[in-house]
TIVO-2410 file (N, C-alpha, C; in nm, 3 decimals):
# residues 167
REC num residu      c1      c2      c3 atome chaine
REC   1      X  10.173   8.808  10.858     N      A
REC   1      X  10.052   8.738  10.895    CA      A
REC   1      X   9.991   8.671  10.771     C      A
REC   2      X  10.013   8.688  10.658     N      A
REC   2      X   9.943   8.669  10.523    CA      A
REC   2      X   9.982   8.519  10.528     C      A
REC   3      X  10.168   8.515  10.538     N      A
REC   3      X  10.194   8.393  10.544    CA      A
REC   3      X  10.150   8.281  10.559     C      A
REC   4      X  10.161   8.335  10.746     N      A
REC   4      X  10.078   8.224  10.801    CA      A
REC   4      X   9.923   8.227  10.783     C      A
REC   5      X   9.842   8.274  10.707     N      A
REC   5      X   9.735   8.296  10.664    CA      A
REC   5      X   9.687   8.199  10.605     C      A
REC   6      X   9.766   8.204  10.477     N      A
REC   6      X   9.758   8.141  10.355    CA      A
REC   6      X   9.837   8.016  10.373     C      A
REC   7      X   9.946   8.004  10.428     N      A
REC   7      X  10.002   7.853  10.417    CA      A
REC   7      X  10.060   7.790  10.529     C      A
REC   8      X  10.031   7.846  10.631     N      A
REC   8      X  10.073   7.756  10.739    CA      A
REC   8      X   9.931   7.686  10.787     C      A
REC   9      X   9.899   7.611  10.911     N      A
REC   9      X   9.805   7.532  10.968    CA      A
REC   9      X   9.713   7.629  10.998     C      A
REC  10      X   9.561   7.620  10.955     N      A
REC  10      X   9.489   7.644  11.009    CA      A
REC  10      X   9.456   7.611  11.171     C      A
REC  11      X   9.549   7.578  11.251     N      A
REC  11      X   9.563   7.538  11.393    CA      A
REC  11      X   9.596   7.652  11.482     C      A
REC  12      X   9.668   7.705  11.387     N      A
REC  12      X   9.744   7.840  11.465    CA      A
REC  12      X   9.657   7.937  11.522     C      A
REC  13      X   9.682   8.030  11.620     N      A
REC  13      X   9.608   8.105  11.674    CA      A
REC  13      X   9.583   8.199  11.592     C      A
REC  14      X   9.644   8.266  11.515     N      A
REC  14      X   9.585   8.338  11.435    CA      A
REC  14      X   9.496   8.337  11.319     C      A
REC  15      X   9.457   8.214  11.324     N      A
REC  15      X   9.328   8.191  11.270    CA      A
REC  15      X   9.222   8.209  11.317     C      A
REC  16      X   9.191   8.179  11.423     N      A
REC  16      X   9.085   8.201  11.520    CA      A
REC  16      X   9.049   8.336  11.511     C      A
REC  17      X   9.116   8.442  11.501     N      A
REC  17      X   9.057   8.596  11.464    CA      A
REC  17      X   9.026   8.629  11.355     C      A
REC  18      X   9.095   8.505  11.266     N      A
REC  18      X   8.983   8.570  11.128    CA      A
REC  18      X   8.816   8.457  11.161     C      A
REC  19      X   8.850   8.348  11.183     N      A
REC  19      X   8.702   8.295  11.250    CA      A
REC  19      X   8.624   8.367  11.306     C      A
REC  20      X   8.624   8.462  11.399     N      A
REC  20      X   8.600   8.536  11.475    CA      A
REC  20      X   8.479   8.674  11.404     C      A
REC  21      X   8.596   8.695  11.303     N      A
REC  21      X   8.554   8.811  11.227    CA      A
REC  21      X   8.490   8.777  11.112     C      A
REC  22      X   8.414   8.608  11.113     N      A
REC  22      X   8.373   8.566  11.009    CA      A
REC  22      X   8.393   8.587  10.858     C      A
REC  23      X   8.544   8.598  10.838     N      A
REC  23      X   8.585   8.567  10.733    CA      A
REC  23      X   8.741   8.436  10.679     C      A
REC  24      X   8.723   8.355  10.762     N      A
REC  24      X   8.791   8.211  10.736    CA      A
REC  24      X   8.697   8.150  10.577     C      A
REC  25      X   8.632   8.198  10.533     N      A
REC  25      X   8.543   8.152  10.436    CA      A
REC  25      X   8.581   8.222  10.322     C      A
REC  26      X   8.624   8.341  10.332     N      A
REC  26      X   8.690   8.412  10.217    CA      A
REC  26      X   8.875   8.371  10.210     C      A
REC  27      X   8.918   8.356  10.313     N      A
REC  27      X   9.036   8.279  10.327    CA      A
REC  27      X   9.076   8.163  10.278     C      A
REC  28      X   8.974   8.081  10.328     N      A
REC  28      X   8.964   7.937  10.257    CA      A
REC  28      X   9.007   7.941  10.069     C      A
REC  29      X   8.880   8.050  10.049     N      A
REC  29      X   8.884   8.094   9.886    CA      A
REC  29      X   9.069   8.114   9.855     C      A
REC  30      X   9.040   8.223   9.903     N      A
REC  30      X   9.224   8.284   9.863    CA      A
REC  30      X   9.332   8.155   9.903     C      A
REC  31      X   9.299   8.062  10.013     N      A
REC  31      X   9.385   8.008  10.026    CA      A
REC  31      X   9.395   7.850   9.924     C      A
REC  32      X   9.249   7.866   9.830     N      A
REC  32      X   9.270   7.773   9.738    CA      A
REC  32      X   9.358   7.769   9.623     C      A
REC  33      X   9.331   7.933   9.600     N      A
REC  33      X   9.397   8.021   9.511    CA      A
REC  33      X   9.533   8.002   9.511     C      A
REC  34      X   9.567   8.066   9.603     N      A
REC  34      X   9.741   8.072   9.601    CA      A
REC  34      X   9.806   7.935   9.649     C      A
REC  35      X   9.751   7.793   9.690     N      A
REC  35      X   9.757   7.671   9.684    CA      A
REC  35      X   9.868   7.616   9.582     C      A
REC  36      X   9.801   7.654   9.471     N      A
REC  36      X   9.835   7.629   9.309    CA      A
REC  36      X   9.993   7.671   9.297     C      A
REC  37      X  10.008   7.771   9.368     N      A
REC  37      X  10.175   7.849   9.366    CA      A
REC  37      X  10.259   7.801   9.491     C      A
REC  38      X  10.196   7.732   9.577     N      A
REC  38      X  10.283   7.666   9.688    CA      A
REC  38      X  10.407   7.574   9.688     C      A
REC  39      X  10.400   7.537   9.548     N      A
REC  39      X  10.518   7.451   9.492    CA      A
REC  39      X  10.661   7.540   9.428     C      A
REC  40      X  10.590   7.641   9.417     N      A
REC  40      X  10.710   7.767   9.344    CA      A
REC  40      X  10.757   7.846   9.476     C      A
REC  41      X  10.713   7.819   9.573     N      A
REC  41      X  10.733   7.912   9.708    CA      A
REC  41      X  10.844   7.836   9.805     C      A
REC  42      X  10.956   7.891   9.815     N      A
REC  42      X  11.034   7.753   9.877    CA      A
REC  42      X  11.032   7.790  10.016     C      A
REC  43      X  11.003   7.679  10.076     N      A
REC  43      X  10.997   7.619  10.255    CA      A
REC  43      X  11.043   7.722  10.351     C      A
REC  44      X  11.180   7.790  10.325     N      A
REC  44      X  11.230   7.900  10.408    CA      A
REC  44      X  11.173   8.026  10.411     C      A
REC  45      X  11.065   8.086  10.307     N      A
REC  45      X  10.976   8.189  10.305    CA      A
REC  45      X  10.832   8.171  10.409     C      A
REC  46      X  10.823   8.003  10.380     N      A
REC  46      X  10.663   8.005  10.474    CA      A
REC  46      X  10.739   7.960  10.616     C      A
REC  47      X  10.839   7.924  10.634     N      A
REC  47      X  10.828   7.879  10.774    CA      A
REC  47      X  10.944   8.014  10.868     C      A
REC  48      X  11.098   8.031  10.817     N      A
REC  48      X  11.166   8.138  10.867    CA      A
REC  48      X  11.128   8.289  10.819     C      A
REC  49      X  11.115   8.281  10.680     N      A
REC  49      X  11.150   8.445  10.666    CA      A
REC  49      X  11.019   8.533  10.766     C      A
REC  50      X  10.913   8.446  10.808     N      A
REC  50      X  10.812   8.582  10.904    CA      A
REC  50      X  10.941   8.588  11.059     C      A
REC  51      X  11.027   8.497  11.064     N      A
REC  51      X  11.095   8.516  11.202    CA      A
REC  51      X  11.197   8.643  11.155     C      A
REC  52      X  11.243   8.615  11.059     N      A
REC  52      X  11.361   8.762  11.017    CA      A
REC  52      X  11.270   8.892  11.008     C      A
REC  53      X  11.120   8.879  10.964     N      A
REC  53      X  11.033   8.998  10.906    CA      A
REC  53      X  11.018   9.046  11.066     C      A
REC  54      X  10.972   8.966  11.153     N      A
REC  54      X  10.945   9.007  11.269    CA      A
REC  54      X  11.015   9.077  11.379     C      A
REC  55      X  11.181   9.023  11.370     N      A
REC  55      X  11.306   9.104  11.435    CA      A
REC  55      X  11.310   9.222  11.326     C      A
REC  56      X  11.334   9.187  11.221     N      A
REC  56      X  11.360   9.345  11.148    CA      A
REC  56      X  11.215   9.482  11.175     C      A
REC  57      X  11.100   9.450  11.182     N      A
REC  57      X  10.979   9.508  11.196    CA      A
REC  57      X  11.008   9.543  11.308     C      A
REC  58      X  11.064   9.460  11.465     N      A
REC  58      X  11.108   9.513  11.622    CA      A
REC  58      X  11.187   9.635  11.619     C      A
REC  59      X  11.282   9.571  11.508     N      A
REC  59      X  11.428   9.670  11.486    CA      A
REC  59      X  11.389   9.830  11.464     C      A
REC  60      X  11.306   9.811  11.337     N      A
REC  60      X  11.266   9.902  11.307    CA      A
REC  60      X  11.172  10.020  11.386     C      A
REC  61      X  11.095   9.958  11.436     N      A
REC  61      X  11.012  10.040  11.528    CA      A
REC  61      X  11.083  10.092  11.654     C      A
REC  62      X  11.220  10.049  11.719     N      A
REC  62      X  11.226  10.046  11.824    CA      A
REC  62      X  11.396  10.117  11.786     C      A
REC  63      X  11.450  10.174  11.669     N      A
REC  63      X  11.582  10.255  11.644    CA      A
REC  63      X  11.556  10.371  11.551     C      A
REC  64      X  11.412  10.351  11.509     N      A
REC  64      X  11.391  10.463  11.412    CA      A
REC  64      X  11.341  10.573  11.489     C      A
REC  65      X  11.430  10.716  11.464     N      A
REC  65      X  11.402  10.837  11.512    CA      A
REC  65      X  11.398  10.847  11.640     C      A
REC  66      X  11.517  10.783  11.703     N      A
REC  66      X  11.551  10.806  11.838    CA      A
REC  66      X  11.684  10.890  11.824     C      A
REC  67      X  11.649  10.966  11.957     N      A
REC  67      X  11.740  11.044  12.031    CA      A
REC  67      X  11.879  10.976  12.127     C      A
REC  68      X  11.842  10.883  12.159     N      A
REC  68      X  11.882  10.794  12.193    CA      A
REC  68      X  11.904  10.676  12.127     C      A
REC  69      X  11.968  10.665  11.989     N      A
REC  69      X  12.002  10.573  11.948    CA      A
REC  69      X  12.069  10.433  11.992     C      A
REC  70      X  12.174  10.453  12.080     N      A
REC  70      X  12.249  10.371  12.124    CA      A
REC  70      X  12.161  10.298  12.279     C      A
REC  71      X  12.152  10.345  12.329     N      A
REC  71      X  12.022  10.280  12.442    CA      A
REC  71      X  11.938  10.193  12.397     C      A
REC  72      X  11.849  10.240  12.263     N      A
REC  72      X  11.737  10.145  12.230    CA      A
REC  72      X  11.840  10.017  12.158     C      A
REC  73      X  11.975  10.064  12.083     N      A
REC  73      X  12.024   9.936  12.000    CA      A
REC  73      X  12.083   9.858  12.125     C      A
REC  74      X  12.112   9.891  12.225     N      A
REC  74      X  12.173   9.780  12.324    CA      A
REC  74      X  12.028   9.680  12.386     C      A
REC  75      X  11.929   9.760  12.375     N      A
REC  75      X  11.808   9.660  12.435    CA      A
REC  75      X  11.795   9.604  12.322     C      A
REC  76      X  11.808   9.645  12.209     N      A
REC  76      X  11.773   9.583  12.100    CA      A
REC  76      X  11.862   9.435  12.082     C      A
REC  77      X  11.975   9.468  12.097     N      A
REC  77      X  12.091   9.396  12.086    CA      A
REC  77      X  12.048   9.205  12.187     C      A
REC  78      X  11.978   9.267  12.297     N      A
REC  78      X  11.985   9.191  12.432    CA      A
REC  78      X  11.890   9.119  12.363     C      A
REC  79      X  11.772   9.154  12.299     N      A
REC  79      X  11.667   9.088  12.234    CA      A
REC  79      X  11.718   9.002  12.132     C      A
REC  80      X  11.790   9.041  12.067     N      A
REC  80      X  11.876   8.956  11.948    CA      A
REC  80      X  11.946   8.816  12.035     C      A
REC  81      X  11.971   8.855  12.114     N      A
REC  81      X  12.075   8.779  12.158    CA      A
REC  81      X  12.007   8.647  12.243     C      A
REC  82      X  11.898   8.692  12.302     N      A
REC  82      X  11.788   8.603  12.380    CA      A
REC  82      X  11.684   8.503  12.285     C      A
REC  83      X  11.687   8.581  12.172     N      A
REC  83      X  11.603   8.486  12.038    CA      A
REC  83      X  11.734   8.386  11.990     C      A
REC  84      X  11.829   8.431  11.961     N      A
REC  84      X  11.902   8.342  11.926    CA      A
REC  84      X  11.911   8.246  12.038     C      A
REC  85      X  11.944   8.243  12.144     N      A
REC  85      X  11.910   8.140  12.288    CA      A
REC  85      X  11.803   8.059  12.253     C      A
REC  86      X  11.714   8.134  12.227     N      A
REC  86      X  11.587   8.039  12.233    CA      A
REC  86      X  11.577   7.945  12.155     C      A
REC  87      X  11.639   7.975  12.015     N      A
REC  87      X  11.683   7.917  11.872    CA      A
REC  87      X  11.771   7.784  11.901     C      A
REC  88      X  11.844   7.827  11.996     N      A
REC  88      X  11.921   7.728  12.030    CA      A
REC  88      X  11.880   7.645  12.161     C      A
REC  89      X  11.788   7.698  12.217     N      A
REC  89      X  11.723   7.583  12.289    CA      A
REC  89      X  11.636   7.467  12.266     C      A
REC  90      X  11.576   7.543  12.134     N      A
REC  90      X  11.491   7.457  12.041    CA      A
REC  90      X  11.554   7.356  11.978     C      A
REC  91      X  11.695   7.383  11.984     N      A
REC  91      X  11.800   7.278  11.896    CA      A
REC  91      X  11.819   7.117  12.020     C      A
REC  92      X  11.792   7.158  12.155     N      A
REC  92      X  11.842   7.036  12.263    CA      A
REC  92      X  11.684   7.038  12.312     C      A
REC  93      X  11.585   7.097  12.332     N      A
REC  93      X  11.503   7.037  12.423    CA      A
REC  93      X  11.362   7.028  12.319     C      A
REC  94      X  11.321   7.098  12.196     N      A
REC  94      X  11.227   7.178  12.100    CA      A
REC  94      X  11.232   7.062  11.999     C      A
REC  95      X  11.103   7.043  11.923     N      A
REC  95      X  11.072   6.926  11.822    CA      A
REC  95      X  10.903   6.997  11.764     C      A
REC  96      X  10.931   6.934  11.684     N      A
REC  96      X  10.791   6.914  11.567    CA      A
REC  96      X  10.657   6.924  11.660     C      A
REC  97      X  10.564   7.038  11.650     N      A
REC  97      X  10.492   6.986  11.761    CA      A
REC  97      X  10.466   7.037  11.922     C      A
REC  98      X  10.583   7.091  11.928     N      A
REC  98      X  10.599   7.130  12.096    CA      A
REC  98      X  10.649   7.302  12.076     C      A
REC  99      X  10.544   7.325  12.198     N      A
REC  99      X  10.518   7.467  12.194    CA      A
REC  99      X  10.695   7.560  12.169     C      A
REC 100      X  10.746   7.526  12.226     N      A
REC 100      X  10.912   7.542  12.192    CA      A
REC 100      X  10.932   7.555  12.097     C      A
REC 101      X  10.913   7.526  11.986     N      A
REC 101      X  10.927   7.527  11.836    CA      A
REC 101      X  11.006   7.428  11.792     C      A
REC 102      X  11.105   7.421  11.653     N      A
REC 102      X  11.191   7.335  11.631    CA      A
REC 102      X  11.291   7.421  11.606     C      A
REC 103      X  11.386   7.377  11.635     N      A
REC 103      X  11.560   7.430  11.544    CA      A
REC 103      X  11.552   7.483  11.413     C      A
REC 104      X  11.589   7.554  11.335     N      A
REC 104      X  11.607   7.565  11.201    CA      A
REC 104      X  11.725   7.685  11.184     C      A
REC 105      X  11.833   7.612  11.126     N      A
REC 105      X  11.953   7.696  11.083    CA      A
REC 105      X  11.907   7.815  11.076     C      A
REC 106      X  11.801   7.784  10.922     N      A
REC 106      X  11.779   7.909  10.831    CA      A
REC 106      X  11.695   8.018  10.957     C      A
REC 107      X  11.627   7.999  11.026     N      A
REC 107      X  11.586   8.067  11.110    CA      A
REC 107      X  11.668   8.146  11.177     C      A
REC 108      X  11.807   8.097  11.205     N      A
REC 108      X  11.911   8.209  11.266    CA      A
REC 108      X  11.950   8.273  11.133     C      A
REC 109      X  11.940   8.271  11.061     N      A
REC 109      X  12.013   8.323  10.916    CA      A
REC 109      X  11.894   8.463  10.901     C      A
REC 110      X  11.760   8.414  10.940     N      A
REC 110      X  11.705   8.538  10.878    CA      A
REC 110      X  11.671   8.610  10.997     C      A
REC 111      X  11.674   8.531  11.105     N      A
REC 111      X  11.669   8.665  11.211    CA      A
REC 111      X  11.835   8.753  11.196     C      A
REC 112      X  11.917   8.697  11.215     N      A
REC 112      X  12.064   8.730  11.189    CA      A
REC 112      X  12.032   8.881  11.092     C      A
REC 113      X  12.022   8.841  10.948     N      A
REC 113      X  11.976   8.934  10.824    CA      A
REC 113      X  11.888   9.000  10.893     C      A
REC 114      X  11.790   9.043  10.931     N      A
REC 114      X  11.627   9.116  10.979    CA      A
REC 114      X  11.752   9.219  11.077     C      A
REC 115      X  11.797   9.147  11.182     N      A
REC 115      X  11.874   9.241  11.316    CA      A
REC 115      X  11.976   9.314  11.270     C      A
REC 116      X  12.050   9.263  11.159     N      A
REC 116      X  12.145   9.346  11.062    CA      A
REC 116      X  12.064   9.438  10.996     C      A
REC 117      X  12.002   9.447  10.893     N      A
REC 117      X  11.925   9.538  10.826    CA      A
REC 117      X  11.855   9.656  10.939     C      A
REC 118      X  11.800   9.613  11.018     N      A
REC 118      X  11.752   9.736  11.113    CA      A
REC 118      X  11.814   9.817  11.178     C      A
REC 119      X  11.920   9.754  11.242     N      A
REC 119      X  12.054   9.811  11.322    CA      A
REC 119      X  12.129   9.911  11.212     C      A
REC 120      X  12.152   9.867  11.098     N      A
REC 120      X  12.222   9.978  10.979    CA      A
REC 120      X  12.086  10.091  10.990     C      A
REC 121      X  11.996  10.040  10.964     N      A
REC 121      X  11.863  10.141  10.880    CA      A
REC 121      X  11.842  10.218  11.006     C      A
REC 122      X  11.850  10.201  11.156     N      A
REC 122      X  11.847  10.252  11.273    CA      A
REC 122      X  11.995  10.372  11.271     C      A
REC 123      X  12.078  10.315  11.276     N      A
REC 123      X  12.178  10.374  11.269    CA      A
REC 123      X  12.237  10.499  11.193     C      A
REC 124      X  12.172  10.416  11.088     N      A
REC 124      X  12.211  10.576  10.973    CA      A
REC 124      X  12.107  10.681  10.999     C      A
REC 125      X  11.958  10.634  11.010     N      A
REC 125      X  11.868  10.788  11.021    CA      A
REC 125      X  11.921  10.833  11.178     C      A
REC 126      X  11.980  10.732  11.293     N      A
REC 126      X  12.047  10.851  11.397    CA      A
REC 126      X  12.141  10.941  11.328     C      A
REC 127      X  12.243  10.880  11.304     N      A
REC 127      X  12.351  10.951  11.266    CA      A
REC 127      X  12.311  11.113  11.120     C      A
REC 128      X  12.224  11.036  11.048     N      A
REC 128      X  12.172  11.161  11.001    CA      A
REC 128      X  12.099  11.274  11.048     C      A
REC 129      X  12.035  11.254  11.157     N      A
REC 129      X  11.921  11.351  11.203    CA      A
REC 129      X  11.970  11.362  11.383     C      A
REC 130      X  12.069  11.300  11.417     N      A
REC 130      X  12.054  11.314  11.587    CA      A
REC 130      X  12.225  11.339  11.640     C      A
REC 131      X  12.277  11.290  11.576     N      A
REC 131      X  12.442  11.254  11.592    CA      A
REC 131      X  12.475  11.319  11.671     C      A
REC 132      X  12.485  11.491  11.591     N      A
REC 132      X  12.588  11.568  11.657    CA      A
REC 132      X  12.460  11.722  11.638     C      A
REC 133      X  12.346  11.654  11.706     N      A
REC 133      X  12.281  11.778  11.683    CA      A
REC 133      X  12.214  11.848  11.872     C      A
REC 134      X  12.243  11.940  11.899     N      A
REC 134      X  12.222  11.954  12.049    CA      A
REC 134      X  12.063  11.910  12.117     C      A
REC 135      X  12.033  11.821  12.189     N      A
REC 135      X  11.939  11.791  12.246    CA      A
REC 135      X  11.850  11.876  12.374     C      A
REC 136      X  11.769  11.950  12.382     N      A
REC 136      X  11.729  11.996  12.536    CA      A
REC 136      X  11.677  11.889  12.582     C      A
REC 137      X  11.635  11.930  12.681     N      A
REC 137      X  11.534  11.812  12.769    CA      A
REC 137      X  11.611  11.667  12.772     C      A
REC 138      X  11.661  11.676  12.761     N      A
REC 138      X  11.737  11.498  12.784    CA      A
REC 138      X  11.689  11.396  12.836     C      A
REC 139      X  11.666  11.442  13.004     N      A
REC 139      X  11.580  11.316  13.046    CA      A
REC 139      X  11.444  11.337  13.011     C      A
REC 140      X  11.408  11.415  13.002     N      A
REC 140      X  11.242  11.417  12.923    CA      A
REC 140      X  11.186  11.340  12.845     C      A
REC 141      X  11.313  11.348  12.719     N      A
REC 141      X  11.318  11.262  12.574    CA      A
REC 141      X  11.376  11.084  12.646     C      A
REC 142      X  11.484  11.125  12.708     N      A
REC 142      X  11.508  10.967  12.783    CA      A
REC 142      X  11.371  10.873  12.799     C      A
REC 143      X  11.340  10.926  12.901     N      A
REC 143      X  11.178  10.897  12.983    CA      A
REC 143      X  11.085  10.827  12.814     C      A
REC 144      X  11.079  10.950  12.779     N      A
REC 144      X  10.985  10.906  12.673    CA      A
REC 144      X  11.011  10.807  12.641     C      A
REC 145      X  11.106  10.761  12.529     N      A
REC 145      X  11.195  10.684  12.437    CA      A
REC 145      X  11.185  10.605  12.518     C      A
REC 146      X  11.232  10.531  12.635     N      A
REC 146      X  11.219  10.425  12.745    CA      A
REC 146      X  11.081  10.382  12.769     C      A
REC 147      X  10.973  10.455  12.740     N      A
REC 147      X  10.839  10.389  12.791    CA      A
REC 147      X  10.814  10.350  12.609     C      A
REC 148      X  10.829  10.402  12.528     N      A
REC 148      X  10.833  10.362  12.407    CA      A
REC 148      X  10.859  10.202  12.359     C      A
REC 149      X  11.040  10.215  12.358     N      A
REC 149      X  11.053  10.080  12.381    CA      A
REC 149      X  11.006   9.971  12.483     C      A
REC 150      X  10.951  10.018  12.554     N      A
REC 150      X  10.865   9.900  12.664    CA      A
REC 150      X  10.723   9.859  12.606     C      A
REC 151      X  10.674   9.967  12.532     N      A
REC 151      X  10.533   9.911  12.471    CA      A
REC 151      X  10.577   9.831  12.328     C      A
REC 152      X  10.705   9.905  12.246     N      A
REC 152      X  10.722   9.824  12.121    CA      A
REC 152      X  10.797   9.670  12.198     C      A
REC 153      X  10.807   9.651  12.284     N      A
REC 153      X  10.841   9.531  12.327    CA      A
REC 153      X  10.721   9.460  12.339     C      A
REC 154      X  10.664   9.488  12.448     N      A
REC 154      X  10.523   9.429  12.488    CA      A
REC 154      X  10.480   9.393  12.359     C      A
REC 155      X  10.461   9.481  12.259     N      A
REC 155      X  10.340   9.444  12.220    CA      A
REC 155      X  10.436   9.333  12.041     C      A
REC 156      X  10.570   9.367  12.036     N      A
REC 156      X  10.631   9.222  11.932    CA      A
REC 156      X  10.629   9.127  12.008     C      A
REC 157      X  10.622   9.102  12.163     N      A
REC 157      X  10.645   8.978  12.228    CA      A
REC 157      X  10.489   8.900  12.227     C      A
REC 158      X  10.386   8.974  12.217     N      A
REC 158      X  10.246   8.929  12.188    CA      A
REC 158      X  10.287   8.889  12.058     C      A
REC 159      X  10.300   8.946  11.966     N      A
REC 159      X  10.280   8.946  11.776    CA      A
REC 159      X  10.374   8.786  11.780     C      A
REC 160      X  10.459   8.804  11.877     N      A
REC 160      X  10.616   8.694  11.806    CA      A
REC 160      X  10.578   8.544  11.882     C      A
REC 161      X  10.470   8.576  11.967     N      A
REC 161      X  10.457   8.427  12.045    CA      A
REC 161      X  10.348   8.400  12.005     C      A
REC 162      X  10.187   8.455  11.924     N      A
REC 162      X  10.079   8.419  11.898    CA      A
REC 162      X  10.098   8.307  11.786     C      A
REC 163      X  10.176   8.346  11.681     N      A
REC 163      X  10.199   8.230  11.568    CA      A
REC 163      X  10.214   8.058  11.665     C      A
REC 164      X  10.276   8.081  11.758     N      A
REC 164      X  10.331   7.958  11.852    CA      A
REC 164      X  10.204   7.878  11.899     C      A
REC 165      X  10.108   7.964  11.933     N      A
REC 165      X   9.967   7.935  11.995    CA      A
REC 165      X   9.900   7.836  11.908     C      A
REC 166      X   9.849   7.703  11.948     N      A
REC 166      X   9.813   7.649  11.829    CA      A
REC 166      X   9.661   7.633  11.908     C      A
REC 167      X   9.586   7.595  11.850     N      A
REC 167      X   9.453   7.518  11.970    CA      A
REC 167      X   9.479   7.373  11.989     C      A
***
């Protein structure tokens, strides 16, 4: 969020909540500030890397310290696979401007990297702590873990479409 804080359009919806909370005025400040360094900051940090931060942050919340490792990485997987769609829909119907977004290679590159990094970092604390260790309650923990990932969904699909929101 800093990102788009500091150097994307003040248009975006997530500006409006710091308006809100009457501090766009201390923002403004900081965002004069770090202005000065916008030339040392290259293009693929302010516009893709929050799309890789945002699948890896999903990843993370939604493979770490499950019992069910392999369940949450196949929904996980389906999510990967539907952003990249979208990525590529933005490539035939998506432009500068339109709520769709635009195409950008590097954008599959760092969601790509973000869904890799979580899926390992998911993977190994299963395999360390759940692998081959006996479970009770099964569907209990199922149940749980399943309403889990339905709220860490809900609530990255709010986080991942508000940047999109412009006024």
């Amino acid at each position: 969020m800093i990102i788009y804080l500091l150097f994307r359009s003040r248009k975006l919806f997530y500006y409006k909540f710091i308006e809100i909370a009457h501090l766009n005025y201390i923002v403004e400040d900081i965002r004069k500030i770090v202005w000065v360094y916008r030339k040392y900051i290259p293009n693929w940090v302010i516009y893709s890397l929050p799309d890789g931060l945002w699948i890896f942050s999903l990843g993370v919340a939604m493979l770490h310290n499950r019992v069910f490792y392999k369940t949450a990485q196949v929904t996980y997987n389906i999510i990967f696979i539907f952003i990249l769609g979208v990525e590529f829909f933005q490539n035939r119907y998506g432009g500068h401007g339109t709520f769709i977004g635009t195409y950008d290679f590097v954008d599959l590159v760092c969601f790509t990297v973000g869904f890799l990094l979580a899926s390992l970092i998911g993977y190994i604390n299963w395999k360390n702590d759940y692998k081959d260790k006996k479970i009770l309650d099964k569907s209990r923990i199922y149940k749980k873990e399943i309403k889990k990932n339905l709220i860490i969904v809900i609530i990255f699909t709010i986080l991942g479409l508000l940047p999109a929101l412009a006024n």
